[in-house]
Legacy VTK file of the C-alpha trace (Angstrom):
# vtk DataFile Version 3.0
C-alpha trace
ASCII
DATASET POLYDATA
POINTS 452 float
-25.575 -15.191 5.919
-22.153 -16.243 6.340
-19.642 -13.435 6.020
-15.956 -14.590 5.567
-13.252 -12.039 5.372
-11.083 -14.760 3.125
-7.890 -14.882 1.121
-9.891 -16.914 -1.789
-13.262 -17.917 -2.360
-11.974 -21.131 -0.276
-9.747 -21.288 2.435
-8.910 -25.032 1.818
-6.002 -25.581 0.112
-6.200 -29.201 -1.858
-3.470 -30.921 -4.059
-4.246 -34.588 -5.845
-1.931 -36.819 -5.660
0.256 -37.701 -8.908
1.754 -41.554 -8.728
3.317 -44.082 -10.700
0.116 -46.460 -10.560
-2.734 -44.233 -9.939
-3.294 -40.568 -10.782
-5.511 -37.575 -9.814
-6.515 -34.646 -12.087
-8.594 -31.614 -12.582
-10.631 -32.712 -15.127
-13.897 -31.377 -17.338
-15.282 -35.133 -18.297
-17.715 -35.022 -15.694
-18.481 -31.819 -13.028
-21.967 -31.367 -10.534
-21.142 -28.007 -9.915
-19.069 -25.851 -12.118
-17.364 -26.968 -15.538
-14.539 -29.203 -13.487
-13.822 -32.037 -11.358
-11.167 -33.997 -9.525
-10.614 -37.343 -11.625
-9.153 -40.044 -8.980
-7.720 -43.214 -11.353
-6.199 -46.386 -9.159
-4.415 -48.881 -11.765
-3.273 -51.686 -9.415
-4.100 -53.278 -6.417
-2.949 -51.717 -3.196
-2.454 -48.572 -4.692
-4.869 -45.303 -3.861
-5.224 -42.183 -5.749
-5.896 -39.191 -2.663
-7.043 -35.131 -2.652
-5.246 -33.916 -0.186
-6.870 -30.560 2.089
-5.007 -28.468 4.322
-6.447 -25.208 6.524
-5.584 -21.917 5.964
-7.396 -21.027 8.783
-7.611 -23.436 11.417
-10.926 -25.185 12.073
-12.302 -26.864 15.003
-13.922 -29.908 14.956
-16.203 -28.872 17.334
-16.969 -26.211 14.395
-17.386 -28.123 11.820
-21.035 -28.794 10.932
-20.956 -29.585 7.588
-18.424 -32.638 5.776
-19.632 -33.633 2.389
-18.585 -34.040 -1.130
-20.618 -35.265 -4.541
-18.794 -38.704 -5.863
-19.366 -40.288 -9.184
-18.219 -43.865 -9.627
-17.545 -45.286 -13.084
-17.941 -48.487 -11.244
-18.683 -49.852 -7.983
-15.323 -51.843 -7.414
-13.327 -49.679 -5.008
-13.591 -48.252 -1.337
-13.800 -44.401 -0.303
-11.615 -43.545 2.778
-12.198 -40.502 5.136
-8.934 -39.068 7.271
-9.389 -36.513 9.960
-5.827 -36.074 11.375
-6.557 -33.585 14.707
-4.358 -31.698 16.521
-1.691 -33.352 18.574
-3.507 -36.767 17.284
-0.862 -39.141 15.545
-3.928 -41.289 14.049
-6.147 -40.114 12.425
-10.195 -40.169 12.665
-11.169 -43.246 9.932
-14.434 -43.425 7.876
-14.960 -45.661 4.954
-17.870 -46.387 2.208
-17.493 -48.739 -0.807
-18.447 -47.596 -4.019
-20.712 -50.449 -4.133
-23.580 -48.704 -2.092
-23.581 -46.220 -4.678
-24.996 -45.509 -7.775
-22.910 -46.233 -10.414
-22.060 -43.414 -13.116
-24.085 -41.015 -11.105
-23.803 -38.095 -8.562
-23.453 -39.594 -4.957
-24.112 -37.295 -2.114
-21.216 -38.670 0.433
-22.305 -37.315 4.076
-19.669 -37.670 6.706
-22.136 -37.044 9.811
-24.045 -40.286 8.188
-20.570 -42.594 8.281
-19.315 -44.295 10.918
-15.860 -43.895 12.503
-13.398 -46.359 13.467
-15.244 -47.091 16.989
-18.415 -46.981 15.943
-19.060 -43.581 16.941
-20.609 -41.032 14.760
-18.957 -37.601 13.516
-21.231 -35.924 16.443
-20.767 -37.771 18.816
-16.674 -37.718 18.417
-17.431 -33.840 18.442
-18.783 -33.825 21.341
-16.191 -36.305 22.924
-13.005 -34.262 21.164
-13.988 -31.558 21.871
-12.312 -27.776 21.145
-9.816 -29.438 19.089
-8.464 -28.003 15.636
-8.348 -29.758 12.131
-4.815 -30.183 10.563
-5.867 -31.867 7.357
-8.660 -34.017 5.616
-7.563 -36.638 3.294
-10.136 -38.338 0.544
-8.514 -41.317 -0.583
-9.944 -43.680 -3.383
-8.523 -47.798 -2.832
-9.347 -49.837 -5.015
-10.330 -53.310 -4.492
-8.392 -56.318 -4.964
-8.704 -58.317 -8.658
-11.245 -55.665 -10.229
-9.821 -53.477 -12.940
-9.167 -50.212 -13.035
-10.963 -47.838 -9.807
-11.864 -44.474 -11.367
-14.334 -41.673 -9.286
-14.999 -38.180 -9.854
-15.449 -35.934 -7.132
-16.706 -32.695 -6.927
-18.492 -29.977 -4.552
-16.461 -31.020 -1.665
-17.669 -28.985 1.521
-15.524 -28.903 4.918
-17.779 -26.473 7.360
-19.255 -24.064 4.788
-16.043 -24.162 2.577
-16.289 -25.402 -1.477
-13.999 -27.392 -3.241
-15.299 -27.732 -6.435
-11.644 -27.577 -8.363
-12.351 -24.653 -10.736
-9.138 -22.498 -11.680
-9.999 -19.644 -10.200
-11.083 -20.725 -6.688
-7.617 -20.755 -4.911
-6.917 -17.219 -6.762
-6.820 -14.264 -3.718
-10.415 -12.403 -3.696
-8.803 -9.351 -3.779
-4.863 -9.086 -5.397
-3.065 -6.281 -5.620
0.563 -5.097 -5.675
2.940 -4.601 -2.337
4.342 -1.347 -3.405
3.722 1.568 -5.846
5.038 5.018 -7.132
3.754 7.860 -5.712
0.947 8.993 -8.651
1.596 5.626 -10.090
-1.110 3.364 -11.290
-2.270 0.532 -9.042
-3.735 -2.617 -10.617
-6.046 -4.526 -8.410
-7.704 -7.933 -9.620
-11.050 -9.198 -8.080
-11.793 -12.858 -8.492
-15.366 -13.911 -7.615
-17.682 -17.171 -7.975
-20.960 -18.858 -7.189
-20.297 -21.399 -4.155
-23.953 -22.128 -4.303
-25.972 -24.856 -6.029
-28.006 -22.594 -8.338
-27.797 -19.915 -10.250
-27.369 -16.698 -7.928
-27.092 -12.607 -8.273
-23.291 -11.670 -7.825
-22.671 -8.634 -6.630
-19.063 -6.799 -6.322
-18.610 -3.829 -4.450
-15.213 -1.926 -4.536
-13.670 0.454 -1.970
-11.528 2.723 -2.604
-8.776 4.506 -0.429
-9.250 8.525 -0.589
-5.909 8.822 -1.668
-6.484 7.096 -4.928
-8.933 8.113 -8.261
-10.253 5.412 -10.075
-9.301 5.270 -14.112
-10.757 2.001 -15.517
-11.436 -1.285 -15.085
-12.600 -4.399 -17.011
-15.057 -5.498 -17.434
-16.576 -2.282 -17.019
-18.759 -1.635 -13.846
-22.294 -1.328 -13.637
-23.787 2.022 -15.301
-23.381 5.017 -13.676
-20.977 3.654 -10.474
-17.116 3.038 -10.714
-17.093 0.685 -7.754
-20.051 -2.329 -8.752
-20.623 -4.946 -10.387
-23.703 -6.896 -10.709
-23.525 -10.475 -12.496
-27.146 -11.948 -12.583
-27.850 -16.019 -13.029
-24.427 -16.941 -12.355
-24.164 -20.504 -12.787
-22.761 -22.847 -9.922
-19.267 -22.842 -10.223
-18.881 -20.516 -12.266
-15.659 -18.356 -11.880
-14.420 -14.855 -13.225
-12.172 -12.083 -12.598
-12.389 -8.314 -12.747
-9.392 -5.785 -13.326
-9.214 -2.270 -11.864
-6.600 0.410 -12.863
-6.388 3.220 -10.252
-3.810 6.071 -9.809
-2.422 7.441 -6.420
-2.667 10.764 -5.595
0.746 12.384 -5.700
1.266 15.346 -3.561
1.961 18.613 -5.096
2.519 22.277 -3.671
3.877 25.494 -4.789
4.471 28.522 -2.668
6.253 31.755 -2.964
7.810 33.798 0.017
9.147 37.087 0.287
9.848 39.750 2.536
12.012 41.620 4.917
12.419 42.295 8.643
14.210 44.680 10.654
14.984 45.688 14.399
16.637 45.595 17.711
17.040 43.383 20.436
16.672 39.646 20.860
15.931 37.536 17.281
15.496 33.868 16.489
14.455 32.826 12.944
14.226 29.050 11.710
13.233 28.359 8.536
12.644 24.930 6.732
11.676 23.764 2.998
11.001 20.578 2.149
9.758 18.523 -1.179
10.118 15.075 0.355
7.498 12.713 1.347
7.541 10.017 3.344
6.274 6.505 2.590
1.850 5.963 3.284
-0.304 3.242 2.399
-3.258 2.871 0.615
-5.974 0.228 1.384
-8.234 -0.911 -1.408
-11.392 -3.056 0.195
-13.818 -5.477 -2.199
-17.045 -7.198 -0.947
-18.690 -10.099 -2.943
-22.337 -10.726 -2.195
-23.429 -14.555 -3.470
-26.676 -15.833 -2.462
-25.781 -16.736 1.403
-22.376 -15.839 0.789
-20.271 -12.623 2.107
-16.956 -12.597 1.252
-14.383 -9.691 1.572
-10.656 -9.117 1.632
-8.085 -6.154 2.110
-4.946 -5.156 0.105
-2.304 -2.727 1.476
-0.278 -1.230 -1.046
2.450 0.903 0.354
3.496 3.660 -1.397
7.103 4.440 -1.763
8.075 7.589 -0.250
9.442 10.057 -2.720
12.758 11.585 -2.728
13.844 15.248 -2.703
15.617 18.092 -1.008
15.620 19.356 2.292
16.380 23.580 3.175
17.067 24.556 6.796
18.112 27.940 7.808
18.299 30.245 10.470
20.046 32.930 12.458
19.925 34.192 16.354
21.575 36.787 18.495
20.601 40.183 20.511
21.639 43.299 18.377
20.380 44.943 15.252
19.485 42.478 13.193
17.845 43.451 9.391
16.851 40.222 6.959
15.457 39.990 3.555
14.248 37.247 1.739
12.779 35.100 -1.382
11.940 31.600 -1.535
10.188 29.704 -4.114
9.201 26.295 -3.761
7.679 23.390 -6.006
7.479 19.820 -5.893
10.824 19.115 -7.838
12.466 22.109 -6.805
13.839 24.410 -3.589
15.412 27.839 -4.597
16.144 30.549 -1.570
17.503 34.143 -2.184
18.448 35.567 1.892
20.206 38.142 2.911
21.073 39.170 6.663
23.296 41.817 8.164
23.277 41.806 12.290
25.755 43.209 14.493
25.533 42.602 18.157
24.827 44.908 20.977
23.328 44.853 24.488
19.302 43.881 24.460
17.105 44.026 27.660
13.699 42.253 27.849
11.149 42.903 30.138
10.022 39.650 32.549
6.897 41.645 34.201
6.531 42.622 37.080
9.380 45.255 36.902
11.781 42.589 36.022
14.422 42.741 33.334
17.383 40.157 31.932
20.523 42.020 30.078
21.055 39.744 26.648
24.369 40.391 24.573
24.614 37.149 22.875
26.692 36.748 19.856
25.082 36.149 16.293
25.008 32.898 14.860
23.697 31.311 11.565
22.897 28.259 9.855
22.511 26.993 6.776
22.037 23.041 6.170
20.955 21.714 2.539
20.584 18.377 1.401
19.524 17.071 -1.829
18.724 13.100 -1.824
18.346 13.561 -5.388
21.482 13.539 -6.442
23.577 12.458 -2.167
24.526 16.448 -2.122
24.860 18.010 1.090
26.258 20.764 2.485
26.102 22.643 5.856
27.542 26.096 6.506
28.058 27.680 10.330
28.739 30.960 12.405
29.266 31.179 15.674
29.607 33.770 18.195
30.087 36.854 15.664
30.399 40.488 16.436
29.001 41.212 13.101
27.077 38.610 10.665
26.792 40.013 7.283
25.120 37.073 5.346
24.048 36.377 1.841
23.119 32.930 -0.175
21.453 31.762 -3.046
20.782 28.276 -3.278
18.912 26.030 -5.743
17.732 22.359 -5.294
16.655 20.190 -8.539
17.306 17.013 -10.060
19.251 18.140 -12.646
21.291 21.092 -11.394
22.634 22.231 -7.579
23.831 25.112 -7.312
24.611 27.048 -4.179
26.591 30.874 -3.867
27.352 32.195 -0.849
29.091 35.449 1.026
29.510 36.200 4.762
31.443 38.843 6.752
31.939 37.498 10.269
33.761 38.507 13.265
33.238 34.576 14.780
33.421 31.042 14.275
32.665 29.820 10.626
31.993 25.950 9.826
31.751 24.667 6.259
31.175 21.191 4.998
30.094 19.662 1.712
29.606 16.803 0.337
29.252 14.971 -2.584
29.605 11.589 -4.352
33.121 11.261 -4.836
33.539 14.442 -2.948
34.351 15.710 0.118
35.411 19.420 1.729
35.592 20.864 5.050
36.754 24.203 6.250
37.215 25.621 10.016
37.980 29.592 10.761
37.764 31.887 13.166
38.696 35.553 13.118
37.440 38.695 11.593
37.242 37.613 7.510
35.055 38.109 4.252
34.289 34.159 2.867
32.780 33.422 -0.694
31.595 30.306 -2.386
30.343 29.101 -5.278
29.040 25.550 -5.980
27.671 24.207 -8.517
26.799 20.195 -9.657
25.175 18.990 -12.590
23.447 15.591 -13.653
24.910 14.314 -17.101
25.168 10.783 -17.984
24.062 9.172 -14.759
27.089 10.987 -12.564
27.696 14.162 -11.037
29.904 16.317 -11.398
31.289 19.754 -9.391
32.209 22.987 -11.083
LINES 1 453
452 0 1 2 3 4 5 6 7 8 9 10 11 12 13 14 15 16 17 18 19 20 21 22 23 24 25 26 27 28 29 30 31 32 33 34 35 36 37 38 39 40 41 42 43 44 45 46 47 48 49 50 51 52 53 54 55 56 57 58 59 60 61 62 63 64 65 66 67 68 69 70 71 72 73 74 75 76 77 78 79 80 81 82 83 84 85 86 87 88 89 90 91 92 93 94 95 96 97 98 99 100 101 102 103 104 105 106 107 108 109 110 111 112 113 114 115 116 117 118 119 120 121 122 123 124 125 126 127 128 129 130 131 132 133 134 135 136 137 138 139 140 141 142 143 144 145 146 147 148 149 150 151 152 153 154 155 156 157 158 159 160 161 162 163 164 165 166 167 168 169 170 171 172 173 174 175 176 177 178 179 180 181 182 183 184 185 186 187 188 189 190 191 192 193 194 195 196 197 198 199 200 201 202 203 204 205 206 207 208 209 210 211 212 213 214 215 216 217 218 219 220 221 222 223 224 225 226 227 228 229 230 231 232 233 234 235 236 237 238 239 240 241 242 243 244 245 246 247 248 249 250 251 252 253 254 255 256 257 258 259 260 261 262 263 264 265 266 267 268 269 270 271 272 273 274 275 276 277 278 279 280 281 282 283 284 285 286 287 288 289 290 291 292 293 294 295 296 297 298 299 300 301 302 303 304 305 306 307 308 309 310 311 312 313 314 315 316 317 318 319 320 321 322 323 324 325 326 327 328 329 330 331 332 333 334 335 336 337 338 339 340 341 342 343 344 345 346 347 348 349 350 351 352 353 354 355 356 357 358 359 360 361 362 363 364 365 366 367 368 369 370 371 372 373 374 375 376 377 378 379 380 381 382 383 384 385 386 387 388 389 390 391 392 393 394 395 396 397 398 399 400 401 402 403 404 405 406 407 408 409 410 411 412 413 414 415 416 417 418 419 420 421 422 423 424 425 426 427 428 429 430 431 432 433 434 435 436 437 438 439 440 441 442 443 444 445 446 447 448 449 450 451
C-alpha cells in the first residue's frame, strides 16, 4: 500500500519542450495507459525534442526503486537519452538506448535499472555509491540520428519511484482544491480530482471529511446512496481521470439573549459588563482520501474564515456607598441595545478581613461607558471619576443601519467624553458638580454616515 499525502495524483511536475526544429506535445494518436501521450518530433539533425521532470518533493536516489517509462517508436532511427542531474552534481548521471533495439510502432518497456550509465555502472550500483543524495530533475530527451528523416516517439506511463506520468489533463490538478478564504455562513466549493495510476481497471473510492463547523449541501456527481461523503467508481480504466464538486456552507454563529434586572445596597460595588456580536477569524479544514488499487492518496485544504464585524458594549461602575442599578439589555447577532440606569452616592463602607479585622473604604464613584461599532468606525467612550454622587442613565443602540446613543448623568466628579466618527470628531473634559445630556444619533444612507 503506498499512502501519499500529495498535492496531485503526481508530484512530478513535467513540461515538453517546444522548438523551432523539433516539438513535443500532449497528444491522443497513440496512449498505453490513459487516452494521452507525450508526442516527441526531432526534424533535423542535432536537434532533440526533451520532457522535462522536476520534484515537488525531493527524492533520493537512494529512494528511488523504480525508473521506467513505455516508448513507442514510429521508427528505429534515433537515440533515447536518460539525465539524472543530483544534488550539488554539475553533470549529470547519462544513460542512453537507440530506438533500434526496439520494436518499432509498438509499446517498449524502457527500464532504467537495466541501462548502463556513463561508467559502466548500473543504476544500483551508483545508488549504492551516491548514496543519500536528492534528485533535482530527470530529463528524457529524444536525438535523432544523423541523415535519417524525421525522429518521432511516443511516450507514456513514465514512473520515477512510484510516481505516474502518463500526461492526462487532470493529473497535475491539486487532489483536493479549495478556496483560501470564505464568509462566515458562506458556501465553500471544494473540487476533488482523482485517477487510476494503475495498469488495470481498479475500484476508486473517495472519501470526504468534513470540518464540524461546516454542513454539507450538494455535490456533483452525486455521492454514493445514502452517504454525503463517498464515492465509489468501479472498473476505472488506467488513466482515466475525473473530478468531483462539493458545495458546503459554514456554520455562522448566532445568539440572542435578553437581560434584565435591578440591584440595590450598601457598601463596596464593582460591576463590569460587556456585549459583543463580533467574531474573530477560524478555519475550517476539509480532508479527502482516494483509495486506487495499491494507491492511498490524501490531501488537506484550510479555508480561513473571515472574521465578522460588529459592535462592541462595555460598561461599568465602582465605588463604596449606596449604590441602586437597573437594567435591560437585548442582544442579537446584528444588533446591541442597553437600557441602564444607576444612582450611587458615596459614603463610608467597612469590610470584614476575618479574624476580627476590618479596612474603612470611602472611595469615590466612578463609571464607564465605552461603545464601538466597526460597522459603521463609530466610537464613543464616556467617563466619571471620583464623584460624590453618580446619578446615571443611557440608552444605547448598535446596528448596521442606525447608532443611536442618549445619555444623562448628575455628577459631583470628573466627567470624560469622546466620540468619534468618520469625518467626526468631539471631546469634552469637566469637573464640578453639573447635570450633562446627550443625544447621538448616525444613520447609514447612501454608503456614508451621517450625525444628527
Amino acid at each position: 500500500m503506498a499512502i501519499i499525502d500529495s498535492f496531485s495524483l503526481t508530484n512530478l511536475d513535467y513540461k515538453l519542450s517546444d522548438l523551432k526544429y523539433s516539438d513535443g506535445i500532449i497528444s491522443e494518436e497513440r496512449s498505453f495507459h490513459g487516452p494521452n501521450s507525450a508526442k516527441l518530433t526531432v526534424h533535423e539533425i542535432k536537434k532533440f525534442s526533451r520532457i522535462y521532470i522536476d520534484f515537488d518533493d525531493p527524492l533520493n536516489l537512494e529512494d528511488l526503486n523504480q525508473l521506467s517509462m513505455w516508448i513507442l517508436p514510429l521508427s528505429t532511427d534515433g537515440v533515447v537519452r536518460i539525465e539524472i542531474y543530483l544534488q550539488g552534481y554539475e553533470d549529470p548521471l547519462l544513460a542512453e538506448m537507440s530506438l533500434s533495439e526496439m520494436q518499432s510502432s509498438q509499446w517498449n518497456e524502457l527500464d532504467g535499472f537495466d541501462l548502463e550509465f556513463e561508467g559502466g555502472e548500473s543504476l544500483d550500483a551508483l545508488k549504492q555509491t551516491l548514496g543519500d543524495i536528492s534528485i533535482e530533475k530527470i530529463w528524457i530527451t529524444l536525438y535523432k540520428n544523423e541523415g535519417d528523416s524525421d525522429t518521432i516517439a511516443f511516450f507514456d506511463y513514465i514512473n520515477v519511484g512510484g510516481e505516474i506520468i502518463s500526461f492526462e489533463p487532470l493529473e497535475e490538478e491539486e487532489i483536493k482544491d479549495g478556496p483560501s478564504s470564505a464568509s462566515a455562513g458562506g458556501l465553500i466549493t471544494y473540487t476533488i480530482t482523482y485517477g487510476n495510476n494503475m495498469l488495470e481497471p481498479v475500484d476508486v473510492v473517495v472519501i470526504d471529511d468534513y470540518d464540524p463547523a461546516t454542513i454539507f449541501i450538494s455535490a456533483y456527481p452525486p455521492p454514493d446512496p445514502g452517504t454525503q461523503d463517498t464515492w465509489t467508481f468501479h472498473n476505472l480504466a488506467p488513466g482515466a481521470h475525473g473530478q468531483i464538486t462539493i458545495k458546503v456552507r459554514s456554520i455562522k454563529p448566532t445568539a440572542k439573549a435578553s437581560i434584565s434586572g435591578t440591584v440595590s445596597g450598601q457598601g463596596f460595588c464593582r460591576v463590569e459588563g460587556m456585549l459583543s456580536n463580533e467574531r474573530s477569524s477560524r478555519s475550517v479544514t476539509n480532508t479527502v482520501s482516494i483509495f486506487a488499487g495499491e494507491f492511498n492518496f490524501s490531501q488537506s485544504v484550510s479555508t480561513r474564515i473571515r472574521p465578522i464585524v460588529g459592535s462592541v458594549l462595555q460598561y461599568g461602575e465602582h465605588g463604596t456607598g449606596k449604590y441602586q442599578a437597573e437594567e435591560k439589555m437585548k442582544y442579537s447577532q446584528s444588533n446591541i441595545n442597553v437600557d441602564r440606569r444607576i444612582n450611587a452616592i458615596r459614603s463610608p463602607a467597612r469590610i470584614s478581613l476575618g479574624s476580627n479585622r476590618s479596612m474603612n473604604l470611602n472611595g469615590g464613584w466612578s463609571g464607564n461607558l465605552q461603545a464601538e461599532n466597526d460597522y459603521r468606525d463609530i466610537l464613543w467612550s464616556d467617563r466619571y471619576q471620583e464623584g460624590r454622587r453618580l446619578n446615571l442613565s443611557y440608552k444605547a443602540s448598535l446596528g448596521k443601519s442606525l447608532t443611536t446613543l442618549e445619555t444623562s448623568v448628575w455628577i459631583e466628579g470628573l466627567a470624560d467624553r469622546k466620540v468619534l466618527w468618520p469625518a467626526g470628531f468631539m471631546e469634552s473634559r469637566l469637573t464640578g458638580d453639573f447635570n450633562l445630556t446627550g443625544k447621538y444619533r448616525w444613520r447609514w444612507s447612501n454608503k456614508t454616515i451621517a450625525p444628527d
